[in-house]
C-alpha positions, 0 to 999 in steps of 0.5 A: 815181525818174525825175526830175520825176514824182509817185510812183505812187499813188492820186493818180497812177494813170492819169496817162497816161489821157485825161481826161473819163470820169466814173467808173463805179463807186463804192466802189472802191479810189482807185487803180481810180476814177482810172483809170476815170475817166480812160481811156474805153477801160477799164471796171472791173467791179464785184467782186460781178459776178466769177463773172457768166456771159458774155453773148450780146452781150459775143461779138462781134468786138471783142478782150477786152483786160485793163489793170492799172489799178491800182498796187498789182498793178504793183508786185506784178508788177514784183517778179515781173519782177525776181524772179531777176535778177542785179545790175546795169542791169536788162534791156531788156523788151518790154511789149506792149498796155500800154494805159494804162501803169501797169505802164510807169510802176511799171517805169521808176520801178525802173530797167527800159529798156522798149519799150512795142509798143502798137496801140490810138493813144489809148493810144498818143499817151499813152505817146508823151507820156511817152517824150518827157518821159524821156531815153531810157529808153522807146521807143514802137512802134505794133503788135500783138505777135500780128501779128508777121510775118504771112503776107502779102506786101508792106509791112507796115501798123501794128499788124502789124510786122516782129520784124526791124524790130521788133529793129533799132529796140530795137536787140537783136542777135542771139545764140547759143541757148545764150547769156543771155537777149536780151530779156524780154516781158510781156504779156496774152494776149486770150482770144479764141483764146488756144489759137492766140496760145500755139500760134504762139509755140510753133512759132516757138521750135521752128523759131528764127523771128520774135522766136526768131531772136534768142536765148531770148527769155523770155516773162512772160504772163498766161494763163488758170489753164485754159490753164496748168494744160493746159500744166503737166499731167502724164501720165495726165491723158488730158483735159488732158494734150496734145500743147501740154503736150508740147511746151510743157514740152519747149520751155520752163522753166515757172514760175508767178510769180503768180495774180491773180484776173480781178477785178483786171483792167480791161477795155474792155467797154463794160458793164465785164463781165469775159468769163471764159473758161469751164471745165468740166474745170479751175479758171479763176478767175485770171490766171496770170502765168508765165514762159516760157524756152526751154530752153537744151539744146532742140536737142540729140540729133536734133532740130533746127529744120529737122526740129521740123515733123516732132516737131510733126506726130508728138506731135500725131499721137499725141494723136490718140488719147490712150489708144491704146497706142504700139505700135498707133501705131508700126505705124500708121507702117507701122514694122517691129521697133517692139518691138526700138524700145520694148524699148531705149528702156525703154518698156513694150509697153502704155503709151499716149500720154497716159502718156508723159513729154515726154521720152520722145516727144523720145527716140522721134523721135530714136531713129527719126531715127536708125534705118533703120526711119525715113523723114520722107516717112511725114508728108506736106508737106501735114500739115506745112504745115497745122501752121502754119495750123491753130494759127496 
């Protein structure tokens, strides 16, 4: 226990909120009374109103952010945090948009070093307050973790940060890609474009830029059930089976850590709604907390970070048509002897995009890398480049 402070429980969950909000809901747990009342930033909803449609005037501009809110779920998700690690110090953590810091707290009381990178200043002077009362053990960076090195020249301004400055103040160096872990993340992803904030941390690892200059930074996210279950398809699933899956399951060793169903979850809904994301094709009834490590043999064979652009565009290309036969594809490219291409990689002559194993497309783009039969001018610098935009 770190020195000088009550354990966590009902009495001091949400200790950091600010104070004066009266509560909003009776019949909840201690735990979720106290941060309710504490924090005008959070509104909890009412367990019955779980599965409520999203309404009209929930859709506007204003970012759905989630809170763990109570300690019971911190605990849970610092035992999925920990679960894994070898003796010793624990790693350093990055927790982006704690908000009111429950999980902070529940982590430091188990040892963790954490870089808390918050936007919202409430919680922020909060958390600043507590870092003042520890030796050490907690930095706290005002910004958005999904405003990390944006396009736009010149200084940067808070909440958007620079991962360079960002990695000097926690003070990470740099490591090789085939080394441990330098740093590990947690977080909820907003569901506003949740799609996009997925896509660009992908690109990123493939091309080794913003945080992945670093090393094999892990993630550990709370994403939508619907978004994992796209990101752990398998072939033949022609609706959810995707190039994001592809490329995702080629890029990352995946893991479910835990579900959590949105109803534990604080948000800062003014009418304490929920806002769940809906889903026709897949379940979408929790919070899935998975955890993201880049592949330690990602850039072996022919593909590379100076080249991945190109791997991007062509699995993208080929879910075009998902249930388009490779071969049509190939001779699509203008490739000539694609059936002596798919004859040595041991792919049958029929087989359609969606049928194809990740592994496969990694074997495909090496094997035209290194064939006559290949020319990276087939894709043009203006696709490529909308690679970036259009998923970022």
């Amino acid at each position: 226990m770190l020195a000088g402070r009550a354990p966590l429980g009902a009495a001091g969950c949400g200790r950091l909120l600010p104070a004066g909000l009266r509560p909003l809901l009776c019949g909840l747990s201690p735990c979720w009374v106290t941060a309710a009342r504490r924090c005008p930033a959070l509104r909890v909803a009412e367990p019955a109103d779980e599965k409520r449609p999203v309404r009209k005037e929930q859709r506007s501009s204003l970012v759905v952010r989630r809170f763990i809110a109570c300690p019971q779920l911190a605990r849970t998700v610092r035992r999925c945090l920990q679960r894994g690690a070898g003796p010793g110090p624990q790693p350093l953590l990055l927790e982006f948009a704690p908000g009111p810091g429950i999980l902070t707290r529940s982590l430091l009381d188990a040892g963790f070093r954490v870089v808390a990178l918050e936007s919202n200043l409430e919680f922020f002077t909060d958390l600043q307050s507590l870092e003042n009362s520890l030796d050490g053990q907690l930095k706290v960076i005002h910004g958005d973790f999904f405003r990390l090195d944006p396009l736009a020249k010149g200084a940067l301004k808070p909440p958007a940060v620079s991962s360079d400055k960002l990695f000097e103040t926690m003070g990470v160096a740099p490591v090789p890609w085939r080394a441990d872990v330098p740093l590990k993340v947690f977080g909820i992803v907003p569901q506003q474009l949740e799609r996009n904030r997925l896509w660009r941390l992908l690109f990123a690892m493939y091309e080794c830029s913003s945080i992945y200059r670093y090393g094999r930074v892990e993630l550990n996210l709370f994403i939508s059930e619907k978004e994992y279950t796209v990101l752990t398809a398998k072939p033949g699933k022609s609706k959810i089976y995707q190039a994001l899956t592809v490329l995702a399951q080629l890029g990352y060793e995946i893991q479910l850590l835990h579900k959590e169903p949105w109803a534990s979850f604080a948000t800062n809904l003014k009418n304490g709604g929920l806002a769940i994301p809906k889903a026709v094709l897949v379940p979408n009834d929790h919070l899935c907390l998975v955890r993201l490590t880049p592949q330690e043999n990602l850039f072996t064979g022919g593909l590379k970070p100076s080249n991945v652009s190109t791997f991007i565009f062509m699995v993208k290309q080929s879910f075009a048509k998902p249930k388009s036969r490779l071969i049509d594809r190939l001779n699509s490219w203008s490739l000539d002897n694609s059936d002596r291409l798919l004859k040595a990689l041991e792919i049958p002559k029929n087989a359609a995009m969606c049928n194809l194993y990740p592994e496969d497309y990694k074997r495909l783009f090496e094997a035209l890398q290194n064939s006559d039969m290949f020319a990276e001018t087939l894709f043009h610098d203006e696709v490529l480049t909308s690679i970036r935009t259009m998923n970022l």
